[in-house]
Every structure is written in C-alpha cells, then in structure tokens.
N, C-alpha and C positions, 0 to 999 in steps of 0.2 A: 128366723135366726141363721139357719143355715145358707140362706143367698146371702145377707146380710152381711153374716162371717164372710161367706166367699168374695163378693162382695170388695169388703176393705180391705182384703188380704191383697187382693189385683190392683185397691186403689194405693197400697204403700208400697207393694212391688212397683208401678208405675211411677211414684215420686219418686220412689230409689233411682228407681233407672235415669229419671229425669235430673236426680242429683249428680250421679257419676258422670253421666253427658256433660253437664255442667264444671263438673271440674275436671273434666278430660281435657287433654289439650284439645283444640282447632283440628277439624280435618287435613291432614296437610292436602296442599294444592301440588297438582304435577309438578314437580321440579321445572324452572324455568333454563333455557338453556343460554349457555353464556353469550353474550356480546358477542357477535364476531368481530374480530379486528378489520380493520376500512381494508379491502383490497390494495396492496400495493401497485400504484402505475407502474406502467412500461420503462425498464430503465430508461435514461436520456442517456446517463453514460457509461457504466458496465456491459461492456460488449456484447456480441451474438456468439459467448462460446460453448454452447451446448451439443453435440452432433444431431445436423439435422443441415436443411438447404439453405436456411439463413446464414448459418456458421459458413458452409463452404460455398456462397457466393462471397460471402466479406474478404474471405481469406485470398479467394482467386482475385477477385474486384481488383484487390487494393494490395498487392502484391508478393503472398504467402507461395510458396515453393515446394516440392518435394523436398527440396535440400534442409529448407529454413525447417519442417515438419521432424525432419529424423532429428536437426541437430537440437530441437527442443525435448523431445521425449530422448534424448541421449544425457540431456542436460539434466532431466527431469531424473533421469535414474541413478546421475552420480548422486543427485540430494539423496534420493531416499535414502543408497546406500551409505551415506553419509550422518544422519540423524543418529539421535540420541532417543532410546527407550522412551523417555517422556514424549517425543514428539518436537525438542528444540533441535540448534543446531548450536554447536560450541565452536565460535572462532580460531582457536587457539589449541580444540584439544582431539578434531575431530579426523586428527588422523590415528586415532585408536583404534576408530573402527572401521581403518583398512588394513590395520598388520598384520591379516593373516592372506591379505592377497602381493604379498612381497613387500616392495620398498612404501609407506607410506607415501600419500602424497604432500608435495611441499606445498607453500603458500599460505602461513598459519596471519590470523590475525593479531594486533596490535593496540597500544594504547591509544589513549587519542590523540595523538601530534606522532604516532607514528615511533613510539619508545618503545623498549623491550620491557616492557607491560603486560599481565594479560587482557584480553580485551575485552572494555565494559558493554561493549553492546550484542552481545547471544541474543536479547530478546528482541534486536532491532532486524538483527540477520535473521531470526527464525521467521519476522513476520516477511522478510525480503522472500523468504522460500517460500512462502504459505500462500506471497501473491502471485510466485511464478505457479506454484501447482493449481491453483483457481485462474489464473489465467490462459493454460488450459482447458479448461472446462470441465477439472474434476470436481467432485463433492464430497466435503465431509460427511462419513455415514460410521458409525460404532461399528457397525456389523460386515462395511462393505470389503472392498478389493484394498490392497495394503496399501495404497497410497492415499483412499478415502480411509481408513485408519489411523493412519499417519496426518490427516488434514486433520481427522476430528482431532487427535489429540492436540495437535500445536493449536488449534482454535481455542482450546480450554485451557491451554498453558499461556495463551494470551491476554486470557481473562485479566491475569496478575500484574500486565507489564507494567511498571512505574516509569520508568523513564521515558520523558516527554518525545525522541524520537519514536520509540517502541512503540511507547501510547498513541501516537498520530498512526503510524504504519496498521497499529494491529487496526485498530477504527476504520483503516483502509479493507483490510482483511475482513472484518466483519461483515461489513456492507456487501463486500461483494461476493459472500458465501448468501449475507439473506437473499438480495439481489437475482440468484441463479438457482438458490433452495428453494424458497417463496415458500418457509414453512412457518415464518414468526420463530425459529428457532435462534435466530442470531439479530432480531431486530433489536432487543433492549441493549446489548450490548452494542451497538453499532449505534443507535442514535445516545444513547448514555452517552458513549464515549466524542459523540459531538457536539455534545453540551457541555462535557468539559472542559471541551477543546475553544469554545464560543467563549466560556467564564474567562478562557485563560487569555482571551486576545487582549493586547497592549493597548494603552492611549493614542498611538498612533495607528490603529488598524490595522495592524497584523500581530505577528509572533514571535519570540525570542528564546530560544532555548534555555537560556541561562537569565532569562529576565528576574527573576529574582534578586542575583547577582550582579549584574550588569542592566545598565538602565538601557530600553529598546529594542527594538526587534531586529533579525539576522534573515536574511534571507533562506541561505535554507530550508531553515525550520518553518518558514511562511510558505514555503513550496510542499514541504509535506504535509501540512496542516490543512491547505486549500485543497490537495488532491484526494485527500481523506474528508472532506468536508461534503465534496459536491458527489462521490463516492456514498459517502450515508446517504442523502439526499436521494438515491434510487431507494435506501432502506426503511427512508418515512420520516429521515430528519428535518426538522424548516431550518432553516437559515435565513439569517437577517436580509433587508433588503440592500445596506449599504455593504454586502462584504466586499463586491468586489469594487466598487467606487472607492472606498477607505484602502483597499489594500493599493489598487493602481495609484492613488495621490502621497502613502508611503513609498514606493517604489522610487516615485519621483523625485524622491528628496533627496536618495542617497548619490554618491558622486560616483560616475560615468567619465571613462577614461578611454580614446578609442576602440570603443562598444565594450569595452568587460565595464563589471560594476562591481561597486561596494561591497559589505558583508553589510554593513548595518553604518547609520548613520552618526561621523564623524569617525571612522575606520581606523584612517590611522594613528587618531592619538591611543590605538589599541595598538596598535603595529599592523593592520590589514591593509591592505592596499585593493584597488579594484581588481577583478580576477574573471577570468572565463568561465567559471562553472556558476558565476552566480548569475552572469549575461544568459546562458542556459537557463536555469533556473527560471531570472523572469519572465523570460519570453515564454516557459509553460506554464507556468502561474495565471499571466495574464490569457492564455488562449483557453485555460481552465475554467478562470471565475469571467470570460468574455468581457472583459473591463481590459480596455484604456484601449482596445485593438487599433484605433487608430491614431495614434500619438506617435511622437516621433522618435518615442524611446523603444517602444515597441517594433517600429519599422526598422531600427536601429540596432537591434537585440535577436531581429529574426537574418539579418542580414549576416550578422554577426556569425548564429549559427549554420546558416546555410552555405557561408565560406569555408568553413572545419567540419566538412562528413567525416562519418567515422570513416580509419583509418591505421591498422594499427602496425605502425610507425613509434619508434621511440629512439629517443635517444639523448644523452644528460651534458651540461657544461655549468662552467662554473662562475655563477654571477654573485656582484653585491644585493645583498637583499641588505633595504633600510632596516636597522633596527635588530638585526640577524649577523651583519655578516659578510663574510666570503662562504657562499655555500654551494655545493652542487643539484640544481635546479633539471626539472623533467622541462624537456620540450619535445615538439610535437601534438598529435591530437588524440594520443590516445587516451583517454580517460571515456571508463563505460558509464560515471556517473553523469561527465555531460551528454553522451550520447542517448542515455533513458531521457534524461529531459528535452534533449531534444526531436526524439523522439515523439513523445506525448506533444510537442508545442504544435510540429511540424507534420503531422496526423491529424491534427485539427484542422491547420489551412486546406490540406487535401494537396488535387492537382500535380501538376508537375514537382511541385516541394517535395512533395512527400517522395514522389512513387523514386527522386534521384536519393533522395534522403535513404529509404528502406535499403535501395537497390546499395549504396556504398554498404553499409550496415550490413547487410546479408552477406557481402564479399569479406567483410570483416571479421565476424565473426565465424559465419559456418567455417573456414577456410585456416581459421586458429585453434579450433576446438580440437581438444587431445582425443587422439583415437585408439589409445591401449593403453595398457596398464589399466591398474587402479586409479586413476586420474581420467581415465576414459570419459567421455563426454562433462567434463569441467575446460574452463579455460585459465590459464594462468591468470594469478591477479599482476599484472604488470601495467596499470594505471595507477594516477599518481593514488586516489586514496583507495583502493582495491589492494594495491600494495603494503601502503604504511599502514591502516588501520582493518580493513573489512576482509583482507586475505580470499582465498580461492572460493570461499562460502559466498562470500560477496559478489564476487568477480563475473561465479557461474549463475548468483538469482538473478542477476542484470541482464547478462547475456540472454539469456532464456525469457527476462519478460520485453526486452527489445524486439529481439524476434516473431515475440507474441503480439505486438500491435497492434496488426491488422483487423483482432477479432479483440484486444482487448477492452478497446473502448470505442462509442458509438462518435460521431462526428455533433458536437452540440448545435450548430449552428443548421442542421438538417430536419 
C-alpha cells in the first residue's frame, strides 16, 4: 500500500506537470533578428564630400581653390548665424537675429512676383541651406557640432514641407543626408518623398507647380523635381524607366526662341514668354536624367549657357514687356539661379565646359562676397529672383552650393 500510495502520488504529480506543460505557452525560440535593409550602392550622384583623399582629389581635379574653400565656410557661417531656433530660415524676418551685431543685414525676401509680401517659401529656402551645409560634407547628428545640430533640426522641420517647391528641395535634402549618413536614418523619407513626387508627374511627363490649377507642366518645377529624383535614387528610390525619355519629348514641345525657352506649353496665352533661366534649366534637367543629350535643343541650350558665364554685371532699362507694359527690366547675367543650373548641366559635360564655366563663377562670386559686418560672408541678393522674391537667404545658399560643385556631384556619364 505504501509504494502503491507512493506510487500514484509521483504518477498524478507527473500528469500535473504534463498538464501545465501543456497549457504553458511554446518555449519561446531565440528571438529572430530583423531583416537587414539591402546595402545601399555607391552613389552615382551625390558627390565625394566627406574628408578624406577622394574628397580632395575631386575638389583639386576639377577646380576647387583655397579662395573658393574660405568663401564657402564664410558662407556656411552667415546661415548658421542667420537661422531660426527651430532649424528654418525666415526670408523676410531673419535679420532679427543680427540686431545685436549693429545695422541688420538688408536683403529681405519677397512675394512671389516680387510684391511687398511676406515671403511664402522659408521652407523652400531652409531646404536651399540644408543642401548648401550637406554639400559640404557636413552631417546631421542631435548630439554633434552646431552646424550638425542645426542640420538635424532643419532635416526634421522638413519632414513637414507642403509646398510642392519645398517638398522637391527637402526630397533633395534627404537623399543626400542618407546618401553620406548610410544609417537608413533618412531613407524613408527620401524615397517616400519620391513617390510622391512620381504620383504627382503630369500627362505629359513632367511637372507643374500649380498643376492643379493650371493645366501642365512648367519647367522649373521639372528641374527640381528631376534633381530631387535622381538624388533619392542614391537613397534606394526606383524610378521609372521612361522618366527621362517623357520628360526630354516634354521639353520638346515647348517654344524655343533664340535658345531661351518657354515656362510651359503655350506660355504666352499666360503672358510668359521664352526666358533664360528656363534655357538654363533644361540643359540641367537633360544632362540630369541623360535623356535627349544629343538633340539639337540640347546642343542649343548648352550653347546658350556657355555664352553667359557668370558675371556679376547688372544693370536695368526700360522695355515694353507684352501684356505688362512699359517696365524697367534687369539686363545682364547676373542671376545666381541660372548660374546653379548651369552649373549642375555644365559639371556633367566635364572638360574644358566646365573648368571655364567654374573658373568665371569662382571670379564671381568669391570676389562679391561681403567681408564685415554682420553680412559678412552672404552675398547681396542682386539677381533678378534672389532680389524680388528669395532675398540674401537665397542669394547666399546658391552662392555657396555653386561653389560646392566640384565635390557636390559625381559625373553620371563616368
């Protein structure tokens, strides 16, 4: 009796145990560890600007200076100094925060045609600064040196941008922070932001700012849309295979007047007429998405720009503009928006293009750039839309990623 007893006490102890096992959960398995995300390729087009010997063979190669160096990190210091707590830049209000180094500086931004307005694009100019300080070679870091404090924050205040300029620029911006971080910390918004940019292309293959509003695409906005496009593209975005075939057979259609072009297709029943900055424009658009390079608009539009090196030169008279007027009109070449794009076009052929291209550009720029005051390393906005609408914020991100060139972007065709 007494094994017995003992016995089936071991043998219900036994089922118990075998009950509880039973409704235990599963042993759990080692945690499994996540996916890693696909290694990013080698950029094709975000430049070699990190320090190290890649950086400063590009820079010497292809025609970077001690001059062109100071006046970029001079440039680089009026932003900072210049920036808003958040990490933006206010067109219009950011000589607040030079009043205590005397006379503020002048140069404030504008409406859009250039009215006494305040001006709606702060989040288009902050991404203009975010890609002068990244095309340096700095990095946004929460914790790091205040200019990588000042990148992280504008990177996350760019999160927000709605407006379809901002929205193309910061897309630019993101890319080329993942691009040089290579931490997946800015991928999603960089390729997000160029699928929304893919959603938003027109029936005719590009892009329209106001297309909502207005039926068709504007040149412009197809130039910052493509350079923000192939830009994600280092950051892991696909893009279509017809973009740049659709966009060069748009191009094509708009009218062409000796070598400036259209804004958009049937211009003038807008009141536009063909212009220089959009001849700029395509010719880096096209040398961008490597579509239509041998056509004869292209050869025509590079020809265009390689006649008007920078230069700054200005000076005003007073013409009939159709549709406007008796008005007093800029002539000249100074405008730093055509010289970025031509820039970008004219860095891509290489060769002789380039190296007369940079070298006017370098004489231009380093050779204008304020050198005291509080205005100290900015340059006057005195092109035509640096002027009317993008003021000295504008003026100085241009200047400064002109200059940056050399190292900003890799050569596609290499």
């Amino acid at each position: 009796m007494a094994d017995g007893g003992g016995g089936g006490r071991r043998r219900r102890i036994a089922v118990l145990l075998l009950g509880l096992a039973a409704a235990a959960p599963a042993a759990r398995a080692a945690p499994e560890e996540p996916a890693a995300a696909p290694a990013l390729p080698a950029p094709r087009f975000v430049g070699p600007r990190l320090p190290g010997k890649e950086r400063d063979d590009a820079w010497k190669r292809l025609g970077g200076t001690s001059e062109a160096a100071k006046a970029i990190e001079a440039g680089l210091d009026w932003l900072e100094r210049h920036a808003l707590p958040d990490g933006g830049w206010d067109a219009d209000g950011f000589a607040a925060r030079c009043a205590a180094e005397g006379t503020p500086c002048r140069g404030i931004g504008k409406g859009h045609h250039g009215e006494d307005a305040p001006c709606p694009f702060d989040d288009a100019l902050s991404a203009f600064a975010a890609l002068a300080l990244l095309g340096n070679g700095h990095l946004p870091d929460p914790v790091g040196d205040a200019r990588a404090k000042l990148l992280e924050k504008t990177l996350r205040r760019l999160r927000g941008a709605g407006d379809p300029w901002a929205a193309a620029l910061a897309t630019e911006a993101f890319a080329e922070a993942e691009s040089l971080e290579r931490k997946r910390r800015w991928a999603d918004a960089a390729v997000g932001g160029a699928k929304r940019l893919l959603a938003a292309r027109g029936e005719d293959g590009a892009w329209g700012y106001i297309a909502s509003f207005r039926k068709g695409s504007d040149v412009p906005y197809t130039g910052f849309v493509a350079t923000a496009l192939v830009a994600a593209r280092d950051a892991g975005a696909e893009l279509p295979k017809d973009l740049g075939e659709g966009v060069d057979r748009w191009l094509n259609t708009l009218e062409e007047k000796d070598g400036k072009l259209a804004y958009l297709l049937d211009g003038r029943s807008y009141g536009y007429t063909p212009t220089t900055y959009n001849a700029f424009a395509a010719a880096s658009i096209r040398e961008v998405l490597r579509a239509g390079l041998s056509g004869p608009r292209h050869r025509t539009h590079l020809a265009f720009a390689r006649a008007r090196p920078p230069k700054w030169e200005i000076s005003f008279r007073e013409v009939d503009v159709p549709g406007r007027g008796r008005m007093k009109v800029q002539m000249g070449n100074l405008s730093e928006m055509d010289w970025w794009n031509g820039s970008v076009a004219l860095f891509q052929r290489g060769g002789g293009e380039w190296t007369s291209w940079y070298a006017a550009a370098r004489s231009a720029l380093v050779g204008h750039q304020q050198k005291g005051g509080c205005a100290r390393g900015s340059w006057d906005p005195e092109g035509l839309y640096e002027r009317e609408v993008g003021g000295r914020i504008l003026s100085t991100a241009l200047a400064v990623l002109i200059l940056e060139q050399p190292i900003r972007h890799r050569r596609l065709a290499e």
